[in-house]
C-alpha positions in Angstrom: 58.9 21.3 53.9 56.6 23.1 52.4 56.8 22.1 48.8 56.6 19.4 50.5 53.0 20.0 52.0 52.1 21.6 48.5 52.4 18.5 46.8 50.8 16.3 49.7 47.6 18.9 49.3 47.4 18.6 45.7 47.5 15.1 45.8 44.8 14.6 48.1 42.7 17.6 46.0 43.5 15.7 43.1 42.2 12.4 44.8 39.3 13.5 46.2 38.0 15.7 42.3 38.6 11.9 40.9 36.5 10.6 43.2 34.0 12.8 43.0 34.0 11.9 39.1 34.0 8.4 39.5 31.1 8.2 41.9 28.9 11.5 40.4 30.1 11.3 36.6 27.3 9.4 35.0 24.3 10.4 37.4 21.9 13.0 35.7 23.3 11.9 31.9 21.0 10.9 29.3 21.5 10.3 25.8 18.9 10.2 22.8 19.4 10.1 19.4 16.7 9.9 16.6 15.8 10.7 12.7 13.6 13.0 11.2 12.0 10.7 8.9 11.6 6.7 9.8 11.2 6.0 5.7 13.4 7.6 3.3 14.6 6.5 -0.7 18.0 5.4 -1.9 20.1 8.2 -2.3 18.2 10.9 -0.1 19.4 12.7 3.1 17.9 12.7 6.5 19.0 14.7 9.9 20.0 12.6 12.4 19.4 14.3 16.0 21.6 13.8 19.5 20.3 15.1 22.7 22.8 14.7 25.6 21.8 15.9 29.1 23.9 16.8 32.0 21.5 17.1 35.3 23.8 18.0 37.8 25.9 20.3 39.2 28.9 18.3 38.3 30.2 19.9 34.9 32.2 17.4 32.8 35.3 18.5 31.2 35.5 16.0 28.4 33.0 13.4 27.0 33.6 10.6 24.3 31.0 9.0 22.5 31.3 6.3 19.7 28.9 4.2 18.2 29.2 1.9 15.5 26.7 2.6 12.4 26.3 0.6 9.4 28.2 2.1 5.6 24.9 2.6 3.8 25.0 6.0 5.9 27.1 8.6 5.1 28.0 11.3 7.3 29.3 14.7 6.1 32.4 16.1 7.3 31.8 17.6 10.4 34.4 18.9 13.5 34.7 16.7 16.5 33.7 13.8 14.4 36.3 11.1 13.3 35.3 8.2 11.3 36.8 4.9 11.0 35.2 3.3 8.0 35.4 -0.7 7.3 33.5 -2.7 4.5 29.8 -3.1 6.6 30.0 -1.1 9.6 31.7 2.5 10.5 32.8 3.4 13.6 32.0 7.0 14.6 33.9 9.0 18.0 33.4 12.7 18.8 34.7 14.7 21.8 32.9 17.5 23.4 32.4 19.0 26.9 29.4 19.1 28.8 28.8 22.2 31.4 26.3 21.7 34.8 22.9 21.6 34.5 23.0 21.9 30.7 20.8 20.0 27.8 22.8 20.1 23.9 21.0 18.8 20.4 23.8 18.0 17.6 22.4 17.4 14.1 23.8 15.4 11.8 23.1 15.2 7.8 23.1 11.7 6.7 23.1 10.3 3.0 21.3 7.2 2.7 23.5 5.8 -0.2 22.0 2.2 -0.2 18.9 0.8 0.3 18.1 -1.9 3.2 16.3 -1.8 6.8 19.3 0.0 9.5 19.1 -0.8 13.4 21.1 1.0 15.5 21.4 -0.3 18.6 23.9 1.5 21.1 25.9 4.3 21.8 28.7 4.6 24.5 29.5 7.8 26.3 32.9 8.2 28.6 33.7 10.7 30.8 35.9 11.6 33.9 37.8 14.2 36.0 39.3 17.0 34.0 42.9 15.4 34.6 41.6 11.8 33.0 43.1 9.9 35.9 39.7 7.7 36.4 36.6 7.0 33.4 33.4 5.9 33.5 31.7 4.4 30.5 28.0 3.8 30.3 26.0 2.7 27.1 22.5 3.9 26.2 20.2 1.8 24.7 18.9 3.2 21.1 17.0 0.7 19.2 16.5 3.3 16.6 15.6 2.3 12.8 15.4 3.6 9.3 13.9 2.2 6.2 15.5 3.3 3.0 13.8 2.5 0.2 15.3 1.1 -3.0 15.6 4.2 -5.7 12.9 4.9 -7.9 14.3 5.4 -11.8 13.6 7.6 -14.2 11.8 4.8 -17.1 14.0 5.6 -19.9 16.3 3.9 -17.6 14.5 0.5 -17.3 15.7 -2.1 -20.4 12.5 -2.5 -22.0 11.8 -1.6 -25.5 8.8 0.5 -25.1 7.5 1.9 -21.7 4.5 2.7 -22.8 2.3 0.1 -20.9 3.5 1.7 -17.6 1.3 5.4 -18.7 -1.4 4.1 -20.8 -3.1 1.0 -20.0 -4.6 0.6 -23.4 -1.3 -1.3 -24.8 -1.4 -5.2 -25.2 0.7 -6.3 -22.1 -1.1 -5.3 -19.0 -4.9 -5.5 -19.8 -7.4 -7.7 -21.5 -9.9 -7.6 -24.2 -13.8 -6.6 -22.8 -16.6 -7.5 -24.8 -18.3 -4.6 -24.5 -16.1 -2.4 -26.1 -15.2 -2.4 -29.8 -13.0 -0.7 -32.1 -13.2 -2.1 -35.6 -12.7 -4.9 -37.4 -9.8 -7.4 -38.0 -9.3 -11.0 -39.8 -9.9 -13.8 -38.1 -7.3 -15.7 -36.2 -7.0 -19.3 -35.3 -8.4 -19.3 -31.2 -11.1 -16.6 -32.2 -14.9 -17.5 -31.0 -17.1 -17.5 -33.4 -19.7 -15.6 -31.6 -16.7 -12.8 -32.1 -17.0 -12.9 -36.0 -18.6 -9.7 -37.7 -21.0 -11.4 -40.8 -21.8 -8.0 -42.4 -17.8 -7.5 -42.2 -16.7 -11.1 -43.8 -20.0 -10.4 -46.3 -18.2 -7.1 -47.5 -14.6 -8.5 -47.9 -15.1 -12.0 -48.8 -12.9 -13.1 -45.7 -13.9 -13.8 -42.2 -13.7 -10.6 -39.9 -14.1 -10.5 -36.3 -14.7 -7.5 -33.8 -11.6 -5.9 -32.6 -12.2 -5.3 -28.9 -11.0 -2.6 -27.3 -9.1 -3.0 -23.4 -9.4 -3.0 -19.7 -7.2 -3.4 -17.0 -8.1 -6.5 -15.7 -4.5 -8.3 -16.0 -2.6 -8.5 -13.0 1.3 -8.1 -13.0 3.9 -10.4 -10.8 7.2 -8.8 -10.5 9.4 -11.7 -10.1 12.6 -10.4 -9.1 15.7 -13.6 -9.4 18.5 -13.1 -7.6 20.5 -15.8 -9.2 22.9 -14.2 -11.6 23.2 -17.0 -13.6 21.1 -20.6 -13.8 24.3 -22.7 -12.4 24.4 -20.1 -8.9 24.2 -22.0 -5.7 23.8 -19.6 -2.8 26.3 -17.1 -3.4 25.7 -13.8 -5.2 28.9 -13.0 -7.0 28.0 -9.1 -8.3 25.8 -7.9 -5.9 25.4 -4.3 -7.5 24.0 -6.1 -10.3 21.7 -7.2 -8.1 21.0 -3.7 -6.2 20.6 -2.7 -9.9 17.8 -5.6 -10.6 15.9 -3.9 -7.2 15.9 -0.4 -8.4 13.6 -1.8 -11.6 11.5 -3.7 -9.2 10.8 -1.0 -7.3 10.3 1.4 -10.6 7.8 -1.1 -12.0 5.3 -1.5 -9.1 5.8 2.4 -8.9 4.6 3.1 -12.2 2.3 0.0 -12.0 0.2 0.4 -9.1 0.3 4.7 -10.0 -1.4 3.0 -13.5 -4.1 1.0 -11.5 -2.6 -2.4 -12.3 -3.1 -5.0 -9.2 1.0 -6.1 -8.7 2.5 -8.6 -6.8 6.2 -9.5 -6.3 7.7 -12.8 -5.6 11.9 -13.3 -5.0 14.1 -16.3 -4.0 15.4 -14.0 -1.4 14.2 -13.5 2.4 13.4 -10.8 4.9 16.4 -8.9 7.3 15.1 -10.4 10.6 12.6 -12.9 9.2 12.9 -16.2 8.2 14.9 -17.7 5.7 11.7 -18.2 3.2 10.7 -16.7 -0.3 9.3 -13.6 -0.9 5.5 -13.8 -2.2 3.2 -11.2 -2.1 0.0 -11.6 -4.0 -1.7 -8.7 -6.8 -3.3 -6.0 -5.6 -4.0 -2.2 -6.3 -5.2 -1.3 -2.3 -4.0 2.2 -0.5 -0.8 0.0 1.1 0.7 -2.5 -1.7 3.2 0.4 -2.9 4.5 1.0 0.4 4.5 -3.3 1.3 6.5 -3.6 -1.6 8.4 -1.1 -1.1 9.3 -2.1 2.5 9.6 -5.7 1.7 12.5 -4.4 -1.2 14.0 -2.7 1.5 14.1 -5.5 4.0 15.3 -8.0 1.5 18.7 -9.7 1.9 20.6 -11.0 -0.8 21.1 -14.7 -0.1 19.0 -17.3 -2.5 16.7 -19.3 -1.0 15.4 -21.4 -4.2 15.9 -21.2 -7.7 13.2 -19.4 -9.7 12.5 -21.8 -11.8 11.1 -23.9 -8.7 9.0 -20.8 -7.3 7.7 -20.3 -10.8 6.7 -23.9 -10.6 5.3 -23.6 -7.7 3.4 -20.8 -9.2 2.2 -23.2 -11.8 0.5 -25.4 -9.6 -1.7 -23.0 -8.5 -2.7 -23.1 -12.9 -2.7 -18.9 -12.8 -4.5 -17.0 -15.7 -5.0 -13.6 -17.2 -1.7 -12.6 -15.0 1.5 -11.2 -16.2 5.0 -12.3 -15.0 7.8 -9.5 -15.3 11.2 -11.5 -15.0 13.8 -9.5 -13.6 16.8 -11.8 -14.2 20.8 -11.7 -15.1 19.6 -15.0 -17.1 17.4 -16.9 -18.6 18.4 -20.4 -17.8 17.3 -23.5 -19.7 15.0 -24.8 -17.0 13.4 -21.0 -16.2 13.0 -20.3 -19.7 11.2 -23.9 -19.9 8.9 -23.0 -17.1 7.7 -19.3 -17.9 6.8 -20.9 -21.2 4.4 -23.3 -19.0 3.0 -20.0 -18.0 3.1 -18.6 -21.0 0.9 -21.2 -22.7 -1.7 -21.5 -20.0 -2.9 -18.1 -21.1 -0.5 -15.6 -19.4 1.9 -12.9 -19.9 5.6 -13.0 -19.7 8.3 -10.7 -19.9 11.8 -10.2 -19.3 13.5 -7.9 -17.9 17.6 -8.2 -18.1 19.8 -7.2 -15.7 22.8 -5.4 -17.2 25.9 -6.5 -16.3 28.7 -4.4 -14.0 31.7 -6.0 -14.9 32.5 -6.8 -11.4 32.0 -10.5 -11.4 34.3 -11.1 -14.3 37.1 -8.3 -13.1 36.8 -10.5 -9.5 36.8 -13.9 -11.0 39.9 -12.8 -13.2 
């Protein structure tokens, strides 16, 4: 009889802590969580912060929260953590206990290994009586975001055979002649104006000799970043690391560009992360904010063609551009793109390419 009664008590002891968890267990609970920086590069590391409050006298025994976070964001080992990785998103759980009345910050060290705009939207928190018989599950709103920015190379890593136009802005390819300022004498070339010829210089040599003019940075440079990897691609982007690769230089380029004074501008057949589904075009400019537009808009950009490059370069045309570089960042140079930057070419600007290396990742998938 009275085990009996024992049990009966426990049981109703037992019944009336669960319900004291089910109806108390969330009130007084808050949950924030947020990063130490908003902008960050490829490949650095950032602290992400949780604050979880328990207002009440309640204590809880046991808490679970999980919250799914995108790959690009690496988390360190860490105890009470377990990570359950996939291909896009990763989905993080950690247990702890929560005493009355009591306020706790975790800190987290996250690698950003991959550039791109992240949004984190939720977490969930669970909790209950000390016995788990009942659980109540609440999730917190974040709407938390970080911009990582693509990596910035070192320029003996960009393919280009000299790298000099990025430091001095006296080399051929960014600037163009001023009339003001001379620096010798050469022989004439076919194009030269003949208010440009030197008569005490051609009365000397017996040939026609012009002024050499010396140069200013009045060229403007278009990054033109393709995201076709080669001139038969649809939609698809087969090797998209050679892509990521393509990204890094764009974002290296305007870098060392705008740090040089050079106006720069950017246009890409890809689109915005939350925008429209329309090509990138920003115009030339050397104000405070192009670096960090460019930047952001690298960031932000999704790999999914919109239009060839061939037909934004066309459209390009029709605007009948002059005294502006185009850099192509390309796997290829396709028949019909190599037709049209030789349109721009002859119309009195600048072109050159930039090749994407290949990773070997499209061939070892295709085979």
């Amino acid at each position: 009889m009275q085990l009996t009664w024992l049990i009966v008590s426990a049981s109703i002891l037992i019944g009336l802590l669960a319900l004291v968890y089910q109806r108390s267990a969330m009130k007084g609970l808050t949950y924030t969580r947020y990063f130490t920086r908003d902008t960050v590069f490829e490949g650095d590391t950032v602290e992400m912060v949780e604050v979880i409050s328990n207002a009440k006298w309640l204590p809880l025994p046991w808490m679970r929260l999980e919250s799914s976070i995108p790959t690009g964001l690496r988390f360190g080992d860490q105890t009470n953590l377990n990570i359950y990785s996939g291909d896009i998103y990763q989905n993080h759980i950690s247990l702890f206990y929560l005493r009355s009345y009591r306020r706790i910050k975790r800190h987290h060290q996250v690698i950003c290994s991959r550039r791109g705009l992240y949004h984190l939207e939720t977490a969930t928190l669970t909790t209950g009586d000390p016995l788990g018989l009942i659980s109540k599950a609440q999730k917190f709103p974040l709407n938390l975001e970080l911009l990582v920015y693509p990596e910035i190379l070192a320029l003996q890593e960009l393919p280009l055979p000299n790298h000099s136009w990025i430091g001095e802005l006296a080399v051929r390819r960014w600037i163009v002649e001023d009339p003001f300022l001379t620096s010798g004498v050469r022989e004439y070339r076919a194009g030269d104006a003949m208010g440009s010829i030197n008569w005490k210089a051609t009365a000397r040599t017996g040939a026609l000799q012009v002024h050499k003019r010396d140069y200013t940075a009045d060229h403007r440079l278009v990054i033109c970043l393709n995201l076709e990897d080669s001139d038969t691609m649809w939609r698809n982007i087969n090797d998209a690391e050679r892509i990521e690769l393509g990204i890094r230089y764009a974002a290296t380029v305007a870098d060392q560009a705008l740090r040089s004074g050079v106006e720069t501008g950017l246009i890409c057949n890809g689109h915005l992360i939350y925008g429209p589904r329309e090509s990138i075009r920003i115009e030339p400019s050397a104000a405070a904010g192009q670096l960090e537009l460019l930047l952001t808009t690298l960031a932000r950009l999704v790999l999914d063609r919109t239009v060839s490059m061939s037909t934004l370069l066309e459209e390009v045309l029709n605007e009948d551009p002059v005294d502006t570089d185009f850099l192509l960042i390309s796997c290829h140079q396709g028949e019909k793109l190599r037709i049209t930057a030789d349109q721009l070419l002859r119309r009195g600007n600048g072109i050159e390419w930039m090749e994407i290396p290949g990773t070997g990742k499209a061939e070892s998938a295709a085979s």
